[in-house]
FIBA-986500 format. One record per residue: residue number from 1; residue in one letter; x, y negated, z of N, C-alpha, C, CB in turn. Coordinates in nm, 2 decimals, decimal comma. Each point is the difference from the previous one (the first is absolute). Glycine has a CB too. Layout:
REM residues N
(rec NUM; "A"; (X; Y; Z); (X; Y; Z); (X; Y; Z); (X; Y; Z))
...
END
This chain:
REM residues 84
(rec 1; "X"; (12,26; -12,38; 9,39); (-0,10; 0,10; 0,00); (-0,08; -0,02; -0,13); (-0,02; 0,00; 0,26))
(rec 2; "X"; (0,02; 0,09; -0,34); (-0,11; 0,02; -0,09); (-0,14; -0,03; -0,02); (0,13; 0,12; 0,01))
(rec 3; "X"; (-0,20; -0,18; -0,07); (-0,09; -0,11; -0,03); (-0,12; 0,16; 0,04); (0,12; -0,27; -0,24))
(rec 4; "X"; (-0,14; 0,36; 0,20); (-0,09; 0,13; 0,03); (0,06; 0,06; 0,15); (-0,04; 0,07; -0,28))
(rec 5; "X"; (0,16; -0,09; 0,35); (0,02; 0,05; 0,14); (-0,07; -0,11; 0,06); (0,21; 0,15; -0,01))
(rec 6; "X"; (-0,19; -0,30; -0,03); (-0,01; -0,09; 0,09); (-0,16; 0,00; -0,01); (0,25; -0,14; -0,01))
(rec 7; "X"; (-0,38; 0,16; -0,10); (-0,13; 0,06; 0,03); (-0,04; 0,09; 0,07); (-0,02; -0,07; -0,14))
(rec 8; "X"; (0,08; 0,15; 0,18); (-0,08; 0,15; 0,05); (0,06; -0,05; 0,13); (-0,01; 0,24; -0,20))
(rec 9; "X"; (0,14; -0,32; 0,23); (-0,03; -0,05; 0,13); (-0,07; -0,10; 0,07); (0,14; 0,11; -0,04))
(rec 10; "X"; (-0,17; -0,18; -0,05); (-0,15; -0,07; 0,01); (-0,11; 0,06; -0,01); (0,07; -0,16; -0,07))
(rec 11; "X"; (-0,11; 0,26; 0,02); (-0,12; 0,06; -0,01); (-0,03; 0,07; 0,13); (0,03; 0,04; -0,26))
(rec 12; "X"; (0,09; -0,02; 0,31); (-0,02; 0,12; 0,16); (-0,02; -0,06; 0,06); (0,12; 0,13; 0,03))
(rec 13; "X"; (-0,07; -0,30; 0,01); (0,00; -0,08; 0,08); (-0,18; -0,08; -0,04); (0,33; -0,02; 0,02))
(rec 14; "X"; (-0,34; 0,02; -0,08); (-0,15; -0,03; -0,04); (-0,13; 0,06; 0,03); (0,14; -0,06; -0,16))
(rec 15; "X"; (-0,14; 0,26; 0,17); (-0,06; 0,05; 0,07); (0,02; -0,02; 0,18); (-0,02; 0,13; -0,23))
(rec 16; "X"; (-0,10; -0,18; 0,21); (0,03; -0,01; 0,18); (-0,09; 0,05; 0,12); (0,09; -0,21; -0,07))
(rec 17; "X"; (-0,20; 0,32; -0,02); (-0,02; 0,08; 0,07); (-0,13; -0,07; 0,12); (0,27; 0,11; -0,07))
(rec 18; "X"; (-0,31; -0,18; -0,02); (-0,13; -0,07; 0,06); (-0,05; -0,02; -0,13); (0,07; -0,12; 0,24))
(rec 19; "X"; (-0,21; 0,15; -0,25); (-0,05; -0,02; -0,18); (-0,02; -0,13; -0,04); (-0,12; 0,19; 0,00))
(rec 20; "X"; (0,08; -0,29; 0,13); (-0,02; -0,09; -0,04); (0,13; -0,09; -0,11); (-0,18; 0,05; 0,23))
(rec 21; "X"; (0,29; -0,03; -0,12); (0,12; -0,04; -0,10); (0,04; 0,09; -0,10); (0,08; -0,11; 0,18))
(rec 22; "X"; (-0,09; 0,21; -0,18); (0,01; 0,12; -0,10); (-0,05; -0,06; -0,16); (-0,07; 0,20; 0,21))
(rec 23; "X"; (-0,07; -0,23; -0,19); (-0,08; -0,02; -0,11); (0,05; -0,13; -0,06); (-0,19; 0,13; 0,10))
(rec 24; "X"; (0,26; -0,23; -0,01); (0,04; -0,13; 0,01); (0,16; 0,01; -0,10); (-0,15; -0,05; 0,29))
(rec 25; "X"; (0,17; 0,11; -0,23); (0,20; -0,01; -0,07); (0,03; 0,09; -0,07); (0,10; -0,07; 0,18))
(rec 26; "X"; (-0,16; 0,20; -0,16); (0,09; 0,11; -0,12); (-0,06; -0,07; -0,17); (-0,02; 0,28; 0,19))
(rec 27; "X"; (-0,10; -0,35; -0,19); (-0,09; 0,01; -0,13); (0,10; -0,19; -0,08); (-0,37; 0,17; 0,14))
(rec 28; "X"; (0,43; -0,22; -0,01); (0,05; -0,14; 0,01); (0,14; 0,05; -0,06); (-0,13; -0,13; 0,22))
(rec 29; "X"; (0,16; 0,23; -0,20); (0,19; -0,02; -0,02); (-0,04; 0,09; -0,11); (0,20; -0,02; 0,24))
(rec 30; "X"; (-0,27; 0,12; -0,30); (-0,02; 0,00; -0,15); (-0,03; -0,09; -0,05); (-0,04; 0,15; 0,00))
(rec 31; "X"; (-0,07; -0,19; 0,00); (-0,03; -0,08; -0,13); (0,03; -0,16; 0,01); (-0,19; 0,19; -0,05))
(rec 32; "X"; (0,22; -0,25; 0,16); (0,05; -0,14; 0,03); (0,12; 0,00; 0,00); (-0,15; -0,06; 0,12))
(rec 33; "X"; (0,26; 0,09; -0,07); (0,10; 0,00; 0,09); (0,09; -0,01; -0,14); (-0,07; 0,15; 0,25))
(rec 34; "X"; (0,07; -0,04; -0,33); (0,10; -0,05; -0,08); (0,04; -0,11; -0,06); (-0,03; 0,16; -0,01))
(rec 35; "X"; (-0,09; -0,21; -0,06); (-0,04; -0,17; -0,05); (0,04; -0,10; 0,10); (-0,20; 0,07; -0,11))
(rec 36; "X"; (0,25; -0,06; 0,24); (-0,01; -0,11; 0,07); (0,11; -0,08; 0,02); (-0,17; 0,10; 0,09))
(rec 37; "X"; (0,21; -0,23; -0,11); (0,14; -0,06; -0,01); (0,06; 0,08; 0,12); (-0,04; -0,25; -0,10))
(rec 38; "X"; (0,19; 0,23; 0,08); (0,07; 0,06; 0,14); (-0,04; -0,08; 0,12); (0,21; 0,07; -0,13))
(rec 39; "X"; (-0,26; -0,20; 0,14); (0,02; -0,07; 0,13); (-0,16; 0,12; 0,06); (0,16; -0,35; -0,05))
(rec 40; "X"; (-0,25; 0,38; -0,01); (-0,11; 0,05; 0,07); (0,04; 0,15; 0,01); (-0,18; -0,19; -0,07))
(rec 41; "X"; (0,19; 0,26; -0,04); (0,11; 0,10; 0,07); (0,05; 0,01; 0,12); (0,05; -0,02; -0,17))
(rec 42; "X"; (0,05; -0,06; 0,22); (0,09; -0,02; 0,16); (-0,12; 0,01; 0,11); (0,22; -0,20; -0,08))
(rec 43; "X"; (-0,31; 0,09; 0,00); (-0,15; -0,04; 0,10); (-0,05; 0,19; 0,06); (-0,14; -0,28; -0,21))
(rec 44; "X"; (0,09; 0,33; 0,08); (-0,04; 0,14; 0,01); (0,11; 0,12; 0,03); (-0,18; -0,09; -0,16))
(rec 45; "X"; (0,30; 0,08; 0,19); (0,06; 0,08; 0,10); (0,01; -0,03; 0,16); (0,12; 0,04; -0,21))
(rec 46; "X"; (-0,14; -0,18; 0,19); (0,03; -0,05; 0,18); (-0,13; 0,03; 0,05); (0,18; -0,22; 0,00))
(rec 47; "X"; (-0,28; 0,19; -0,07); (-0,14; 0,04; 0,04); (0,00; 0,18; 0,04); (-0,11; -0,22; -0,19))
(rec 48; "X"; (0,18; 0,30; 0,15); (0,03; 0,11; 0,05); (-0,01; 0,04; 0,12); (0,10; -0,02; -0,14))
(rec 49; "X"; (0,01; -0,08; 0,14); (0,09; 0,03; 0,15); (-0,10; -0,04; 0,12); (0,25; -0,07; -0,10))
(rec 50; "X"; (-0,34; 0,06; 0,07); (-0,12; -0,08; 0,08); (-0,07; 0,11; 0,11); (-0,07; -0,17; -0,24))
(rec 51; "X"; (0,01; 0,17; 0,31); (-0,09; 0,11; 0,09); (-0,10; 0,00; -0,07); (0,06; -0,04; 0,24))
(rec 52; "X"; (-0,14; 0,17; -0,23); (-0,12; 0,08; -0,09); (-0,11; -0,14; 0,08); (0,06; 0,38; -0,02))
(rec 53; "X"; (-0,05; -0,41; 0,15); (-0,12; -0,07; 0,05); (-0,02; -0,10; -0,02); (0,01; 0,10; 0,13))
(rec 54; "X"; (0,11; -0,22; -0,17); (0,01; -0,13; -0,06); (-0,04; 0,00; -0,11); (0,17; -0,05; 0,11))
(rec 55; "X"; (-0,13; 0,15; -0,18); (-0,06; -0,01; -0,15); (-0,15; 0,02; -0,03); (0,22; 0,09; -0,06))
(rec 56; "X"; (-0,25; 0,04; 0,14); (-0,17; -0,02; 0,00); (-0,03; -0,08; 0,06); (-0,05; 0,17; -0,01))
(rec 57; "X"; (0,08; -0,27; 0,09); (-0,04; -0,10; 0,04); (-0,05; -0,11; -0,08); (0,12; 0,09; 0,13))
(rec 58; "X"; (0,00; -0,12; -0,24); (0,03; -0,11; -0,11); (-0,13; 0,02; -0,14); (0,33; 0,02; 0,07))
(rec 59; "X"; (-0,27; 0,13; -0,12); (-0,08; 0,06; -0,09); (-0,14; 0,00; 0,03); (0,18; 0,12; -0,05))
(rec 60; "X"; (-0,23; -0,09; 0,16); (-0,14; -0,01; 0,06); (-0,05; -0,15; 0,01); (0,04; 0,22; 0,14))
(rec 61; "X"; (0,05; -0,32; -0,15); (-0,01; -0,14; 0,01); (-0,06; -0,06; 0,14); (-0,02; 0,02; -0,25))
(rec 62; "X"; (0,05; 0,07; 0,36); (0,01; -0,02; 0,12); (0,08; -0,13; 0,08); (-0,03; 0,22; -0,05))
(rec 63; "X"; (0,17; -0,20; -0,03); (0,09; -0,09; -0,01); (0,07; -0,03; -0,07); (-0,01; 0,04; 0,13))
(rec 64; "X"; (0,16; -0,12; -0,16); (0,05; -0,02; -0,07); (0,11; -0,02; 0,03); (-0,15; -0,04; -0,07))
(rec 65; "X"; (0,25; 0,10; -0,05); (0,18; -0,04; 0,10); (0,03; -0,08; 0,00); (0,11; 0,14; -0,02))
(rec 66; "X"; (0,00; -0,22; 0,12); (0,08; -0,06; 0,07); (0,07; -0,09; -0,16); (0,04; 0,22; 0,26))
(rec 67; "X"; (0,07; -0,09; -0,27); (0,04; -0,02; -0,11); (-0,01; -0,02; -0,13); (0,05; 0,05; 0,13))
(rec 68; "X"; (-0,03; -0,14; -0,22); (-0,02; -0,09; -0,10); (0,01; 0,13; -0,13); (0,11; -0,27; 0,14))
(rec 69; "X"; (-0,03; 0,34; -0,13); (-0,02; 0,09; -0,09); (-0,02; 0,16; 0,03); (0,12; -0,18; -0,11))
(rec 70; "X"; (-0,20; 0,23; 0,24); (-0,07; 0,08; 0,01); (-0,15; -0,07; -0,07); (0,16; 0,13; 0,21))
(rec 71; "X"; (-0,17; -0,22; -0,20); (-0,18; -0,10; 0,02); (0,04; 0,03; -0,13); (-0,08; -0,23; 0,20))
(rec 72; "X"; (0,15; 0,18; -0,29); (-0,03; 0,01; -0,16); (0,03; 0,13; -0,04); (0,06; -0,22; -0,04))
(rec 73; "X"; (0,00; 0,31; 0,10); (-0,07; 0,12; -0,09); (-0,11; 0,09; 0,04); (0,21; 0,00; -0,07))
(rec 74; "X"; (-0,24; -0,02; 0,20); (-0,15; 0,06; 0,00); (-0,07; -0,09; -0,05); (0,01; 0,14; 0,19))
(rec 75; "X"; (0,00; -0,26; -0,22); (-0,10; -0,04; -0,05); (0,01; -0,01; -0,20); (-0,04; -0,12; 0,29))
(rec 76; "X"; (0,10; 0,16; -0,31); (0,03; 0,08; -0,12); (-0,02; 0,15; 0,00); (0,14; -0,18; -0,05))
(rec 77; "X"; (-0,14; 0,26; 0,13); (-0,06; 0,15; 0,00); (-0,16; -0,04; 0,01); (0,23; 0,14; 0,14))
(rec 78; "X"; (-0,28; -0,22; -0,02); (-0,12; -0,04; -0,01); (-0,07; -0,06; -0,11); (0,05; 0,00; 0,20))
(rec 79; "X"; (-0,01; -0,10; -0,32); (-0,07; -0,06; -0,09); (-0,02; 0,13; -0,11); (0,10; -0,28; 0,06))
(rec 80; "X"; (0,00; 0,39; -0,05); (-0,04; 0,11; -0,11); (-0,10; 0,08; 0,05); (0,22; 0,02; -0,09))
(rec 81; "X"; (-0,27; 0,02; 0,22); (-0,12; 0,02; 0,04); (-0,11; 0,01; -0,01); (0,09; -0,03; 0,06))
(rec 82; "X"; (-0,07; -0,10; -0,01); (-0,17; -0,11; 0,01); (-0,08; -0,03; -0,12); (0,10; -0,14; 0,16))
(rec 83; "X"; (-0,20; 0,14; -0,19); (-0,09; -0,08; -0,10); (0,06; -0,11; -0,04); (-0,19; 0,07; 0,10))
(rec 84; "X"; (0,16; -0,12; -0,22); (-0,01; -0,14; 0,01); (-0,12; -0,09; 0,05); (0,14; 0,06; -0,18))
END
């Protein structure tokens, strides 16, 4: 798959139609996503595959995932957020 098919199908998968994550991931897979080694890459497609409610969950810092590399990339979507 082509390096521009394989973004626009991340970019679809990224709106998710809740703003909170909206505002969260479309602004992440521009201007982060490309820069990011391949292993956090994999991180930020499986994080996809995730339910809209887990994620606001995580992102809201409600909770936190399970898994070792959902936890590190929201919390790399979250450190581009936050204040220092």
């Amino acid at each position: 798959m082509s390096d521009n098919a394989e973004f626009n199908r991340l970019f679809w998968h990224s709106r998710r139609g809740m703003l909170e994550l909206d505002v969260l991931l479309v602004p992440f897979l521009k201007e982060a996503y490309p820069g990011l080694p391949d292993e956090d890459k994999q991180c930020y497609q499986k994080l996809l595959t995730c339910e809209d409610t887990d994620m606001f969950e995580w992102f809201m810092q409600r909770s936190k995932p399970e898994d070792p590399d959902l936890r590190r990339i929201v919390e790399i979507i979250l450190a581009r957020v936050q204040p220092d």
